[in-house]
C-alpha positions in Angstrom: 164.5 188.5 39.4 166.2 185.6 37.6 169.2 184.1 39.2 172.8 185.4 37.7 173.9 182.8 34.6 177.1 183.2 35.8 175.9 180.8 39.1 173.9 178.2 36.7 176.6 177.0 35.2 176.2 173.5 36.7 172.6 173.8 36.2 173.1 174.4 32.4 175.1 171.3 32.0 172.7 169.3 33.5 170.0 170.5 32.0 171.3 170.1 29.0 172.2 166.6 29.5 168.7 165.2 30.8 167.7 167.1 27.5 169.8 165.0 25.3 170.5 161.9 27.3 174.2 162.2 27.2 176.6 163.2 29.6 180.0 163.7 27.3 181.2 167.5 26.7 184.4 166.9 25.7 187.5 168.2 26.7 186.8 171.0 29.7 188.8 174.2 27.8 185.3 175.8 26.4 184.9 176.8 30.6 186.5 179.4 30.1 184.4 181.2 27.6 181.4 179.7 29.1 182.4 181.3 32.7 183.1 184.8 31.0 180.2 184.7 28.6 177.7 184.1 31.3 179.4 186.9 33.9 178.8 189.2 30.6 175.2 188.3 30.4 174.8 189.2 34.3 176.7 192.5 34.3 176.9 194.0 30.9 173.4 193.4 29.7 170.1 194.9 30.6 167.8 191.6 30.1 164.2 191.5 30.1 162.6 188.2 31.2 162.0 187.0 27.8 165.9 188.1 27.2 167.0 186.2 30.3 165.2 183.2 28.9 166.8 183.8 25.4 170.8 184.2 27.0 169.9 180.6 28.8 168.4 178.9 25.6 171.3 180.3 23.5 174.0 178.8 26.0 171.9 175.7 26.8 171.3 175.1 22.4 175.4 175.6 22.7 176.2 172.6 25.2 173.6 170.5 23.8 175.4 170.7 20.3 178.7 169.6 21.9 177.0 166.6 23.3 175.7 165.5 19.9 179.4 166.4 18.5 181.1 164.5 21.4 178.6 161.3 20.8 179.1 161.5 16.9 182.4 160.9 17.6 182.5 158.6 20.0 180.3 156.8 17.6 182.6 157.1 14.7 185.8 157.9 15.5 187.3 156.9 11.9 185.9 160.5 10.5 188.3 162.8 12.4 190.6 161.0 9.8 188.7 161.5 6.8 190.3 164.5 4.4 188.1 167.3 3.4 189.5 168.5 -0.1 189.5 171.9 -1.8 186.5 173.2 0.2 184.5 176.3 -1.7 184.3 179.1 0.9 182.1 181.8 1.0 182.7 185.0 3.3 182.9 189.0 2.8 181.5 191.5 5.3 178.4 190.6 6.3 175.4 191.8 4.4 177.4 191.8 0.6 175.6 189.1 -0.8 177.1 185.8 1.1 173.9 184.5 2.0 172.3 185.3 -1.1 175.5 183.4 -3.5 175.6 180.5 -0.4 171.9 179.2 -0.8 172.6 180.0 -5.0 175.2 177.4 -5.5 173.3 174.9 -3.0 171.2 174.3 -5.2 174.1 172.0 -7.6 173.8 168.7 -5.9 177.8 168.1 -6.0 177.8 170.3 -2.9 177.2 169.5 0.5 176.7 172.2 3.4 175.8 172.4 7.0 171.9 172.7 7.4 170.8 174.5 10.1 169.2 171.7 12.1 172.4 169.7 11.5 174.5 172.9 13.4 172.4 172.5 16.0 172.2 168.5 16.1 175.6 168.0 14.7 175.3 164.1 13.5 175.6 161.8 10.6 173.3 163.4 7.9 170.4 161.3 7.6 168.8 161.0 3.9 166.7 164.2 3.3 163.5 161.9 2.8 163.7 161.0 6.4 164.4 164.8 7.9 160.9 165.5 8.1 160.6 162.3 11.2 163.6 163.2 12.4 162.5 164.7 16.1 165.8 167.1 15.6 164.6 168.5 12.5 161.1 168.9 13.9 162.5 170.6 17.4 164.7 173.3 14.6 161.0 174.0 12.4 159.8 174.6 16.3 162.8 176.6 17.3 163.0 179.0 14.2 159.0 179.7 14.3 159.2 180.4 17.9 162.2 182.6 17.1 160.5 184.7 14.1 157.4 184.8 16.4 159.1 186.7 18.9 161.4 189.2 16.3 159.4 188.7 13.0 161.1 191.5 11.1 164.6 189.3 11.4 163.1 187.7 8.4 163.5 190.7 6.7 167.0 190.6 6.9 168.7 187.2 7.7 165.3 184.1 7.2 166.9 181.1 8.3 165.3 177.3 7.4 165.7 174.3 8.9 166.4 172.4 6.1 168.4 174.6 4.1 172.4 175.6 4.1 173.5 177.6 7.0 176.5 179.5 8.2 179.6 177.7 10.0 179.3 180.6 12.9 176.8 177.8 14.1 179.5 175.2 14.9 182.0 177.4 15.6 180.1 178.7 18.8 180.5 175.2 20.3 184.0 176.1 21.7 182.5 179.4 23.1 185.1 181.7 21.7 183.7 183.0 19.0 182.5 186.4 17.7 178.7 185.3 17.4 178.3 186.1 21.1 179.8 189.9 20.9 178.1 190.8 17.6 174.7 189.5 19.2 174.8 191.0 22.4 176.1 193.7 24.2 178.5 191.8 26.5 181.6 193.9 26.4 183.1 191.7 29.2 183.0 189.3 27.1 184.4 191.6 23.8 187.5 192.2 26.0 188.6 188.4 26.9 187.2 187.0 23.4 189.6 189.9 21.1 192.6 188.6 23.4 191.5 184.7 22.1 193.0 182.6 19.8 189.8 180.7 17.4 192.2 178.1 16.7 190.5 175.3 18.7 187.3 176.4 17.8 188.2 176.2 13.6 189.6 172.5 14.8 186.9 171.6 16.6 184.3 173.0 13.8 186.5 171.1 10.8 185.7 167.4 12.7 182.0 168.8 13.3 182.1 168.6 9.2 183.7 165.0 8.9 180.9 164.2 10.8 177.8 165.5 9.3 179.1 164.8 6.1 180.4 161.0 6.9 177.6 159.2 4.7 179.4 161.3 1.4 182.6 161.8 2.3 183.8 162.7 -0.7 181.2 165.1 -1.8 182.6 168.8 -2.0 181.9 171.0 0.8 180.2 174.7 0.4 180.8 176.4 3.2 179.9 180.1 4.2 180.8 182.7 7.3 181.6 185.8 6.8 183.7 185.8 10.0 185.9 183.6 8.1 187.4 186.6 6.9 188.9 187.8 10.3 190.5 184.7 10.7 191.7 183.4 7.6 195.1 181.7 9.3 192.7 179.7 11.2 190.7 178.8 7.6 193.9 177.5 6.0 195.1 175.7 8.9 192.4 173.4 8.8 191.8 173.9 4.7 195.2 174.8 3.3 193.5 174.1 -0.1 190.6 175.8 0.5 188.6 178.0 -3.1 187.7 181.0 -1.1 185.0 183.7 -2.6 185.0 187.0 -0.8 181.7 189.0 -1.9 182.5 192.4 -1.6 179.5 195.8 -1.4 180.2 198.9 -0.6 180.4 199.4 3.3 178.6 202.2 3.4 175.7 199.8 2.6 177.0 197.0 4.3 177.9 197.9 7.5 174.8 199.9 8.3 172.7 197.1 7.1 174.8 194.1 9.6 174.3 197.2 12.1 170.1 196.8 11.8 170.1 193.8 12.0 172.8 193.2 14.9 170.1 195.3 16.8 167.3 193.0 16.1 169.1 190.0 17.7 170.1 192.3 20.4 166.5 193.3 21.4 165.6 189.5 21.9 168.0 190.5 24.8 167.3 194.1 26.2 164.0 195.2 24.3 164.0 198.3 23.7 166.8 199.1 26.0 169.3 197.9 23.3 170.8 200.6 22.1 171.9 201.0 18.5 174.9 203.9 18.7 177.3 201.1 20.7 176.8 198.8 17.2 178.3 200.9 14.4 182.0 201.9 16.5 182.2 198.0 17.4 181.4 196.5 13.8 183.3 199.4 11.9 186.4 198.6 13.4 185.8 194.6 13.2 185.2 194.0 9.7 188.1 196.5 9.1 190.0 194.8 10.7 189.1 191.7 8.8 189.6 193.0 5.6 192.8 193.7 6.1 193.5 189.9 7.5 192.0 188.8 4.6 193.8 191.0 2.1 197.2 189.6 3.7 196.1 186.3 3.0 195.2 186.7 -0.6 198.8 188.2 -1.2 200.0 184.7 0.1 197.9 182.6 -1.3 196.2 184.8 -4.6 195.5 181.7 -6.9 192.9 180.7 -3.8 190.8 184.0 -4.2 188.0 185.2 -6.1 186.3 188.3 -6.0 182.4 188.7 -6.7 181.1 192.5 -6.4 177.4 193.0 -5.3 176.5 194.8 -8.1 177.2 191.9 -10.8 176.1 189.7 -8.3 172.3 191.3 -8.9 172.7 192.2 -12.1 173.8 189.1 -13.4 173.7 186.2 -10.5 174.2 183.5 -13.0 177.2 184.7 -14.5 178.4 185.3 -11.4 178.3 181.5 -10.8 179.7 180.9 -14.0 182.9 182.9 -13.8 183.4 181.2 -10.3 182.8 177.6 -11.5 185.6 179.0 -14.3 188.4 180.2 -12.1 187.9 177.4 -9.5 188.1 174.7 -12.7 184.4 173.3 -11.8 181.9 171.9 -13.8 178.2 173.1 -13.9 175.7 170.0 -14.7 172.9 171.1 -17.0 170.5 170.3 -14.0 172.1 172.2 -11.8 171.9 175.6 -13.7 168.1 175.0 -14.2 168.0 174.6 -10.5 169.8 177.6 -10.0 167.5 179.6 -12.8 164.5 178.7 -10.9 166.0 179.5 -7.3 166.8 182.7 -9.1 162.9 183.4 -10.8 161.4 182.8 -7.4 163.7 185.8 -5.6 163.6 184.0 -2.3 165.9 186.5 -0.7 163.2 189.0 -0.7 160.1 187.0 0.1 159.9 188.6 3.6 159.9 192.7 2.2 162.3 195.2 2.3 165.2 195.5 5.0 165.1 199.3 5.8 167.8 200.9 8.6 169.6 204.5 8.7 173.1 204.6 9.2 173.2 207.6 11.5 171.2 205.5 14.1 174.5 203.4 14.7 177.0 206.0 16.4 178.3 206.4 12.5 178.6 208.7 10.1 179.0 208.1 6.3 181.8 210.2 6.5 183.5 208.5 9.0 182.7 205.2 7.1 184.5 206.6 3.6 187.4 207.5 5.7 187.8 203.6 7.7 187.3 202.4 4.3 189.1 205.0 1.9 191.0 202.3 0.4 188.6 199.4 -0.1 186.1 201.2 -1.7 188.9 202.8 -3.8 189.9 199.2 -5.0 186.1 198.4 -5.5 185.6 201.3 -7.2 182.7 202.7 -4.8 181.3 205.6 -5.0 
């Protein structure tokens, strides 16, 4: 059998060090969450080798990023002064559209966002002629193509590219408190110590990570998207008190079934087919409830900072949709840009891959039980 994670701690900081070259972590507070993490992994989670080999990559990918954070700064110490101004913000329950609207407005060039090989390789972004050179961006091509090798159906439902925007759930896992780990996995150890955490330090650490990778344009607007930004939205406008949120909303009945399928995908890189699917539904239902009601208390603060885009117009009509955003938020669409946008929109990347299919009773949930949690949501969204 594979040795315990929780006794290759040591082994994972070195190893991710003679990966990188570097020997800087930062400060020591993201033990903590390391320590528990890893004890979760050993006692909570049936791993298969492949699994075992996956928990190990995932937490070794983890330090490796804070070293290339840590040296960034060291580097260029300056940019943890540098203001990042009116932000736009995507988030909503997962599976409403955020990924769909994120990768949509990319495609104006006033925007920047976090790539995915730059979340794992946090560093000055190099010119995008060069990425393609850049051993980082070549290791992330490798990564993601081993990845959908192993769980090629994950394509389906959430196709990541290594050149394209990504979520900010990738940074914000450097300070290992983060709900990444719980939704992926079925560490309930963890679950208990991380819902008792503040994400504070991890929303601080992830705002420099952004002053970073965004250092050669620091004045270029930031898109950002998480849809866990919506269960912590004090921790949002603490580091962007200016921050032009948009909260995509669908009903949960769709929604929460469809995160469910494919939290079980990521799961199975884990346990196989020992993951189970009924201990998803009762763990994500009561999240994302939970966060809609955070978020909801925010908006009452802060309501000229909110905009609401509903799935269905979001289909039906994906450029007005962008259009009544770039409205409220007083933005300006560049000719250019919209063609950009038309053409993202004719080539329907979002369902290159086929059709996403799950059942909702395969999650320990009934739809029943779903329109009760969410009576009043869907009432103000006018599901049915």
């Amino acid at each position: 059998m594979p040795a315990r994670l929780q006794d290759l701690e040591d082994e994972l900081h070195r190893a991710a060090m003679k990966a990188t070259g570097l020997e800087d972590f930062g400060e020591p507070d993201y033990r903590a969450g390391l320590r528990v993490l890893l004890q979760a992994f050993d006692t909570d989670t049936q791993l298969t080798e492949v699994g075992w080999q996956f928990a190990y990559g995932s937490v070794l990918g983890t330090l490796t990023a804070r070293l290339h954070t840590q040296k960034g700064w060291s580097e260029h110490p300056q940019l943890r002064a540098v203001p990042i101004e009116r932000p736009l913000v995507i988030t909503g329950i997962p599976r409403t559209g955020t990924t769909a609207l994120h990768k949509l407005l990319s495609m104006d060039p006033q925007f920047q966002g976090l790539e995915h090989w730059l979340t794992e390789t946090p560093m000055v972004r190099p010119p995008p002629a060069q990425w393609e050179t850049h051993p980082a961006y070549r290791a992330s091509v490798s990564n993601l193509d081993a990845y959908f090798t192993l769980m090629p159906q994950m394509r389906k439902a959430h196709d990541m590219v290594a050149g394209e925007v990504d979520e900010c759930l990738e940074i914000l896992r450097q300070s290992f408190v983060s709900n990444r780990f719980g939704a992926g996995a079925h560490i309930p150890t963890y679950d208990s110590w991380f819902f008792g955490q503040s994400e504070q330090g991890s929303y601080r650490r992830y705002v420099d990570v952004l002053r970073l990778v965004g250092a050669a344009e620091p004045r270029k607007r930031w898109l950002l998207k998480n849809p866990g930004h919506l269960a912590q939205m004090h921790c949002l406008f603490e580091v962007f008190p200016d921050a032009c949120v948009i909260v995509t909303h669908r009903d949960p009945l769709k929604s929460i079934p469809s995160l469910c399928s494919t939290l079980h995908m990521a799961r199975r890189m884990f346990e196989g087919d020992a993951a189970r699917t009924d201990l998803i539904g009762p763990r994500e239902r009561r999240y994302w409830r939970e966060a809609v009601d955070t978020a909801q208390e925010a908006r009452r603060r802060r309501p000229s900072q909110f905009f609401d885009v509903d799935h269905r117009r979001f289909v039906a009509d994906p450029l007005g949709t962008v259009h009544d955003i770039y409205e409220f938020f007083g933005l300006q669409l560049p000719a250019a840009a919209r063609e950009r946008m038309r053409a993202w929109i004719a080539a329907d990347p979002t369902s290159r891959h086929g059709k996403h299919d799950y059942n909702l009773e395969d999650f320990g949930m009934t739809a029943a039980g779903l329109c009760e949690e969410f009576a009043d949501y869907r009432a103000e969204f006018e599901f049915k």
